[in-house]
LUMSE-620081 format. One record per residue: residue in one letter; x, y negated, z negated of N, C-alpha, C in turn. Coordinates in steps of 0.05 Angstrom, whole numbers, plus 32768, in hexadecimal, padded with zeros to 4 digits. Example, Ala and Ser with C-alpha at 12.3 -4.5 7.8 and 13.67 -1.06 7.14 Angstrom:
2
A810880727F6480F6805A7F64810880427F64
S8101802D7F72811180157F7181027FFF7F63
***
This chain:
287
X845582A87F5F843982A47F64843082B17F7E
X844582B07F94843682B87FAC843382D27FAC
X844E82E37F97844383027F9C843683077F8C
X842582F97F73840B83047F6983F583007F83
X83F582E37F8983DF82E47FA483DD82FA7FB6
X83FA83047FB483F6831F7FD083EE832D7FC9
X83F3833C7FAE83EF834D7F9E83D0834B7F9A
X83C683417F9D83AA833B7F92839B83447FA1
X83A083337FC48396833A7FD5839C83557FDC
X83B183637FDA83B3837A7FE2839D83947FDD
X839D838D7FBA838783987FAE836E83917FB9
X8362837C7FC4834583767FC8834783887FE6
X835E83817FF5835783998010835283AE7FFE
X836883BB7FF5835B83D37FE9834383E17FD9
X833B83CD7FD0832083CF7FC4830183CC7FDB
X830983C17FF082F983BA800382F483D68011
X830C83DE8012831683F88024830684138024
X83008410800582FE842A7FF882DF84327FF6
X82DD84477FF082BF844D7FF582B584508015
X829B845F8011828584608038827E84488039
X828D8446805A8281842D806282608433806E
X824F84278064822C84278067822C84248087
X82378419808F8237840D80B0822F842D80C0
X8244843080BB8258845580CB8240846C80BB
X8242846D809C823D847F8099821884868096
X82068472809781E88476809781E3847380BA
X81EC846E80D481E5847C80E781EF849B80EB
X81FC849F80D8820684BD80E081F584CF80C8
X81EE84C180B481DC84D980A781B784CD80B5
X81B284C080C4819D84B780D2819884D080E3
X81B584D180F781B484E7810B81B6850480FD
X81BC850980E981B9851F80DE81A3852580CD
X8187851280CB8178851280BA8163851680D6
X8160851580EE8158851C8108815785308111
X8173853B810B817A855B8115817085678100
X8169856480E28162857C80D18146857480DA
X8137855E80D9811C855C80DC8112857480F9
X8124856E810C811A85728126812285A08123
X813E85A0811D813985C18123814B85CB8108
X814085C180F5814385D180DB811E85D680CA
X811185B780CD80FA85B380C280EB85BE80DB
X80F685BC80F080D985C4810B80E385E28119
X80F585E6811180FF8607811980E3861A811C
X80E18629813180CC863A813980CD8645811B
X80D98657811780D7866880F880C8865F80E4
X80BE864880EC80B5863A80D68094863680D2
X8091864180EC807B863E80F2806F865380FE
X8049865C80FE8043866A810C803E86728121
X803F86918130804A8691814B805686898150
X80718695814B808F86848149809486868168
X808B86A58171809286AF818E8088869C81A2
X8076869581A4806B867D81B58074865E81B5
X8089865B81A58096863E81A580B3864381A8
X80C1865681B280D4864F81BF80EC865881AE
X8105864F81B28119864181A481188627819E
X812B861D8187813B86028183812085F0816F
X810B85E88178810285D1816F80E985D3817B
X80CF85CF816480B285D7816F80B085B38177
X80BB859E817480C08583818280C8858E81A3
X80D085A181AF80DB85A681C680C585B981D7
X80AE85C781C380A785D281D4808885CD81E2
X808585E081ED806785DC81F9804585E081EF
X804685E781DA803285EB81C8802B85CA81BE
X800C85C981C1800885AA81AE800E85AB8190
X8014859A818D801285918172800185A08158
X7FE28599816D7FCC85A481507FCE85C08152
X7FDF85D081677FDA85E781637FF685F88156
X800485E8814F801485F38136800E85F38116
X8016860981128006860980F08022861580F0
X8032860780D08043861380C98043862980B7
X8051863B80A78054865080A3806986538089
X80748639808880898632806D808386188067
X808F86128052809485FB804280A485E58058
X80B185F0806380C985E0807080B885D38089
X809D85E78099808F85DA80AD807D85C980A5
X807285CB8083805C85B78084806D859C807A
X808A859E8077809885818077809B85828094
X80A0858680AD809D857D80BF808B857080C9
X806E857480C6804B857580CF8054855380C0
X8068855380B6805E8530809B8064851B80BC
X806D852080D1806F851180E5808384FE80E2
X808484ED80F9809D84DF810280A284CB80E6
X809584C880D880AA84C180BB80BA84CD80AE
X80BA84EC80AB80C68500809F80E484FB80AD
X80F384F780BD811484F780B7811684DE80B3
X810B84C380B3810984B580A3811A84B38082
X810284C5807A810284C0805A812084DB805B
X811E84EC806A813384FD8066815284EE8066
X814D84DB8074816C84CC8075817284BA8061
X815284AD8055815784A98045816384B68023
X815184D68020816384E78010817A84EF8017
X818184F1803281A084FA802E81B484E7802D
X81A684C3803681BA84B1802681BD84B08009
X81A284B57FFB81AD84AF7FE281C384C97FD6
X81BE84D77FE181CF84F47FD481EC84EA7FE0
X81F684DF7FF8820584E57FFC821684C97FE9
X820D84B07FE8821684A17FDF8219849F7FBE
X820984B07FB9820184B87F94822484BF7F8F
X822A84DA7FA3823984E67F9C825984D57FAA
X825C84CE7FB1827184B57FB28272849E7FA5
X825484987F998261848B7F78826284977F64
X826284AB7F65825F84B67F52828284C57F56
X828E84CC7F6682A284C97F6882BA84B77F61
X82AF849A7F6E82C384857F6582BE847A7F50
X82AD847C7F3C82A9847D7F2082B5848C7F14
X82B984A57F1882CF84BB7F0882E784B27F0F
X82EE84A77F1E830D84A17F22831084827F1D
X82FA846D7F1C82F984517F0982FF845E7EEA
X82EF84787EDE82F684767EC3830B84837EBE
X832584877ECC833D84967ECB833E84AB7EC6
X835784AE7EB8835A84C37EA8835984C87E8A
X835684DB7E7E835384E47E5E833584DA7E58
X832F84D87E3D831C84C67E34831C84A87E33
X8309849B7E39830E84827E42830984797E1F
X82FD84817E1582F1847B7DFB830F84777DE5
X831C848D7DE78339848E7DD58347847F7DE2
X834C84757E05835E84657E068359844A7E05
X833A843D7E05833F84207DF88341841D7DD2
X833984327DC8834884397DAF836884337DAF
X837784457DBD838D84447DBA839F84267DC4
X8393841D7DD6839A84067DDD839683E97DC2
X837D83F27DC2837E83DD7DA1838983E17D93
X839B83F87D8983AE83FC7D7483C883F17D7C
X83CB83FD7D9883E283F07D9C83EA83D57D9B
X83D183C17DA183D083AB7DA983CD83A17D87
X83CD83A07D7D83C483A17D5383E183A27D47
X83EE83BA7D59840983B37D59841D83A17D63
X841C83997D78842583847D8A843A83947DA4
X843383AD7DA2843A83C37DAE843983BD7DD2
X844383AA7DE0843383A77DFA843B83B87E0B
X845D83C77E05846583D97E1B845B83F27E1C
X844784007E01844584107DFE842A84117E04
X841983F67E0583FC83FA7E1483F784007E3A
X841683EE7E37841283EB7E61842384117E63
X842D84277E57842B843B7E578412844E7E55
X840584427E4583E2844D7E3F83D6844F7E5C
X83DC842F7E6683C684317E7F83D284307E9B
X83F184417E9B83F684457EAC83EF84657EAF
X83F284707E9983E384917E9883C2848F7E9A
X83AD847E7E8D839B847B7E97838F84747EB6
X839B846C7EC9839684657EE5837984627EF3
X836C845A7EDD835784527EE38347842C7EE2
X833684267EDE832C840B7EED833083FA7ECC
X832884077EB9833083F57EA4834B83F87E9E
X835C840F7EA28384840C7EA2838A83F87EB1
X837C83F97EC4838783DD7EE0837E83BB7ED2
X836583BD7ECA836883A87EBF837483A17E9D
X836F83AE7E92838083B47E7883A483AD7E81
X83AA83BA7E8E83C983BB7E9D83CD839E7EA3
X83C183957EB483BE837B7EC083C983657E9E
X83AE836A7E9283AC835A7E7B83C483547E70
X83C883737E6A83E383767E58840283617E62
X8404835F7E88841983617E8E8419833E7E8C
X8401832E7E91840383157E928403830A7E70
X840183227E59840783197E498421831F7E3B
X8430832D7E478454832D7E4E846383147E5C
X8452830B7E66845C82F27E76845D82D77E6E
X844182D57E5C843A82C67E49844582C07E35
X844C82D77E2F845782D87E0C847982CA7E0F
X848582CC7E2B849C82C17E2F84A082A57E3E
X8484829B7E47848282817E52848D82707E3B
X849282587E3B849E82447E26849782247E39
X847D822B7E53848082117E5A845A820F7E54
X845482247E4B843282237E3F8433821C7E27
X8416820D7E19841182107E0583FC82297DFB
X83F782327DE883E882437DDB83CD82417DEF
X83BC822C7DEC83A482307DF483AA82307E0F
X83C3822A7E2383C2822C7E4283C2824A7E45
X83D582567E3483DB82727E3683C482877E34
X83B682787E21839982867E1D838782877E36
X838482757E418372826D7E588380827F7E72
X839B82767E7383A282897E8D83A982AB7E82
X83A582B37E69839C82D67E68838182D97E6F
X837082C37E6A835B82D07E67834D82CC7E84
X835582BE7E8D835882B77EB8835D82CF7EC7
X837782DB7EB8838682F27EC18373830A7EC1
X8373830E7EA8835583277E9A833F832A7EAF
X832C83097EBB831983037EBB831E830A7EE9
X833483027EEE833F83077F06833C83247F0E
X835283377EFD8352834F7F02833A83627F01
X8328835D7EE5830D83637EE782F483657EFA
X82FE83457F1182F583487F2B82F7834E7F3C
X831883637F3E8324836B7F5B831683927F53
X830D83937F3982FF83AC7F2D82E483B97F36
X82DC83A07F3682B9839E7F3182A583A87F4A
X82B8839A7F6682B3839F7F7F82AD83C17F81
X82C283CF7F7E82CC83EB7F7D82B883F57F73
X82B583F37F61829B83FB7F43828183F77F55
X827583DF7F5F825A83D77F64825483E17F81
X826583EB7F92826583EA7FB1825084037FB4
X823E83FD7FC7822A84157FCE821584117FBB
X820E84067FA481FD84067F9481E284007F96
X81E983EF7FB081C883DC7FB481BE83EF7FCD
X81CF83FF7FD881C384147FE281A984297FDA
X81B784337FBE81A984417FAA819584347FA5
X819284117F93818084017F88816983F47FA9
X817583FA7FBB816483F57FD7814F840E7FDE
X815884247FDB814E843A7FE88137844A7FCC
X813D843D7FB9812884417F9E8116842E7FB0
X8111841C7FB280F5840C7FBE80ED84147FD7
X80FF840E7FEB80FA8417800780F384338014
X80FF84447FFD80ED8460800B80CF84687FFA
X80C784577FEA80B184527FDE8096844D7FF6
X80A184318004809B842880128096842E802D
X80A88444803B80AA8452804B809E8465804D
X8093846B8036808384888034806D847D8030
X805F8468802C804684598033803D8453803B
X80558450805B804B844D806F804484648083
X8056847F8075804B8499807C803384A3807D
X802B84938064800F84A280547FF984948064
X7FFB847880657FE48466807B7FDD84718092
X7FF3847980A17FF9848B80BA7FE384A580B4
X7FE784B1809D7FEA84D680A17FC284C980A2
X7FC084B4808D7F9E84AF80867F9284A4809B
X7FA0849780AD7F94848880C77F8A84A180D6
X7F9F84B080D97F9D84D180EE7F7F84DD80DE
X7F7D84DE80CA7F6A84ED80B67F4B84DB80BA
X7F4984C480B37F3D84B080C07F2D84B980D7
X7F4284B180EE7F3B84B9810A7F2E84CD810B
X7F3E84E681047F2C850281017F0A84FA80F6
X7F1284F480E87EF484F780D77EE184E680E9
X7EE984D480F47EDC84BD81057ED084C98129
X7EE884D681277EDB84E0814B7ECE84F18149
X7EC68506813B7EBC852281347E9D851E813C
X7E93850181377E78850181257E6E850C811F
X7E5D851C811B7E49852D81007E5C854180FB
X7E6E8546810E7E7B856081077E9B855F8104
X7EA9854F80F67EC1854680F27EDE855B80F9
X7EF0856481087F008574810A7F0E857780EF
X7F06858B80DA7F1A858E80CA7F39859480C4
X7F3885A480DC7F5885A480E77F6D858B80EB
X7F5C857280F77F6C856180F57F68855180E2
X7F56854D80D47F49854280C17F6B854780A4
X7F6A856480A07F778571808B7F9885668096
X7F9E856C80A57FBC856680BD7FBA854680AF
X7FB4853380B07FB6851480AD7FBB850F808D
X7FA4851880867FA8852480637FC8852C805A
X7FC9854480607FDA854A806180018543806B
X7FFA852E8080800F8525808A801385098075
X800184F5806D800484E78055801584F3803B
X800285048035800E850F801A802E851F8016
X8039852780348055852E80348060850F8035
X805D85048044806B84ED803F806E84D78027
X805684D8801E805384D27FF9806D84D97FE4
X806B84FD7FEF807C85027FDB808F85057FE0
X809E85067FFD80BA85027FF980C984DF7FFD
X80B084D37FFC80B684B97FF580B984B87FE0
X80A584BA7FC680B184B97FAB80BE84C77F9F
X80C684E37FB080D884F37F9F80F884DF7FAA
X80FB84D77FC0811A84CA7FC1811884AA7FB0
X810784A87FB4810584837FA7810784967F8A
X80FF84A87F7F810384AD7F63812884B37F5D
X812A84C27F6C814B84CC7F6A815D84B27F6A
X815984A87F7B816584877F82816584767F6B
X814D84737F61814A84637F41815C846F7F27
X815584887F298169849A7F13818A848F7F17
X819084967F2781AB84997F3A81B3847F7F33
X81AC84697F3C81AB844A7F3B81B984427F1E
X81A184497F0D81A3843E7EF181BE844C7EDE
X81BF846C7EE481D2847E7EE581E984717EE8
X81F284627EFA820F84667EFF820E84427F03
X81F884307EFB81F984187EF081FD841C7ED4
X81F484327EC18201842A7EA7821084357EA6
X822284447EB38241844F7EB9825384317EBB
X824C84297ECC8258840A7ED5825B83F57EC5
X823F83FA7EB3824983E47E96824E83F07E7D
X825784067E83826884157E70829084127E6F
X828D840E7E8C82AB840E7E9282AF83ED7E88
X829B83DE7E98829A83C17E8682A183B97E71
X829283C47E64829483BC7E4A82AF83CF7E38
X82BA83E17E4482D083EB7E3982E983DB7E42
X82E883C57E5882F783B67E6682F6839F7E50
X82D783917E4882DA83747E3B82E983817E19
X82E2838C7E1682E8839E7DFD830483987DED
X830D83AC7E0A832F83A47E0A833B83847E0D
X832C837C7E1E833883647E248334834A7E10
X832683507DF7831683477DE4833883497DD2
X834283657DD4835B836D7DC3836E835F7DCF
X837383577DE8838E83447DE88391832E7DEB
X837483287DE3837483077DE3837C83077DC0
X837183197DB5836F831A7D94838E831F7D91
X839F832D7D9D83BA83327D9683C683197DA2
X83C083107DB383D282F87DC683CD82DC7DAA
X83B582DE7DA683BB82CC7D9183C482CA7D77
X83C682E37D7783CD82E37D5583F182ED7D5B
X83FC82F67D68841D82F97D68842782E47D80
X842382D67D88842582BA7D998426829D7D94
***
């Protein structure tokens, strides 16, 4: 008993272990969503009369504000103002974390086809074949072999107990199944509410862009009197509507992404209850 306990725990460090830790890794794409805003989005080149702003960063130089007009795509996302690396950190969290579940999901669904090997596992198991299933999912090495494996081994153990009855034996496989399933699940779900957070919150973030860019637009239109500055008038306009859309273009990616690799997750699920459906059905019928 105590070295399943260790064993168990060993796995939950390891499952804790694995994957970006959110802590470490969203101040470091924060600070790198700063540096692209500041001299990739605000780079002189980007703008007109490049020669009169310097090197490095039109944030660094001496020219006002209203008297930069950009000259690319890349400057009138800068003009979206101090929300723009904002929402930028917000897209390059979701990209970066997309792609690290989306990683530990290819290596949760092992190896080969996952489809032929809970096939093959029910045959084996139809047979009463158990050495030849915990072979299956030791070549599989993935999150349903681990728990499948698991299944299998406490029903090796079972099948030689003589101090259980039938229905005890039943209850502690299906404990076992229901155990290992949970040291799985962690692994599978980790980072997710990141994705399902940043679908709402950069929605929201970019709304508060847009209030901003309309307040500025507002103002304009308000101090001018009879004769309203169109220049800043259009600039406020304008600084809303960048922030609009790269608010709903990341809250859109984030939703996709989310649901994406949530029905990935109850795919692996349900190929997990599936199986485990088969050795309760074999445990009782050759037991």
């Amino acid at each position: 008993m105590e070295m399943n306990v260790s064993k168990n725990d060993e796995q939950v460090i390891a499952r804790k272990a694995g994957g970006l830790n959110p802590a470490i890794i969203i101040p470091i794409i924060f600070a790198i969503g700063i540096c692209i805003y500041l001299f990739v989005l605000g780079s002189p080149g980007n703008f007109k009369d490049a020669d009169k702003l310097g090197a490095g960063s039109v944030a660094f130089s001496d020219v006002e504000g209203k008297d930069i007009h950009p000259e690319s795509f890349l400057g009138i996302i800068y003009k979206g103002g101090v929300i723009v690396p904002i929402l930028i950190t917000f897209m390059l969290t979701v990209i970066v974390f997309s792609i690290e579940r989306a990683l530990v999901l290819g290596r949760a669904a092992g190896k080969g086809n996952l489809d032929n090997f809970v096939i093959q596992v029910r045959s084996l198991l139809n047979q009463n074949k158990i050495d030849e299933a915990l072979e299956e999912c030791d070549r599989q090495q993935g999150s349903v072999g681990n728990v499948v494996k698991e299944g299998l081994t406490t029903y090796k153990a079972l099948s030689h107990d003589t101090t259980l009855n039938k229905e005890q034996k039943m209850v502690a496989l299906n404990k076992a199944i229901e155990e290992a399933t949970t040291l799985e699940m962690p692994m599978l779900e980790k980072n997710m509410m990141i994705l399902s957070t940043l679908g709402t919150v950069a929605t929201l973030v970019a709304l508060l862009g847009t209030v901003i860019g309309m307040i500025k637009a507002f103002f304009a239109l308000g101090s001018g009197g009879g004769t309203p500055d169109a220049a800043a008038l259009s600039t406020g306009i304008s600084e809303a509507l960048i922030n609009t859309a790269l608010g709903i273009g990341t809250s859109a990616i984030a939703i996709i992404l989310y649901n994406y690799f949530t029905s990935k997750i109850d795919g692996l699920t349900y190929k997990i209850d599936e199986i485990a459906m088969s050795i309760q059905q074999s445990f009782a019928e050759f037991n």
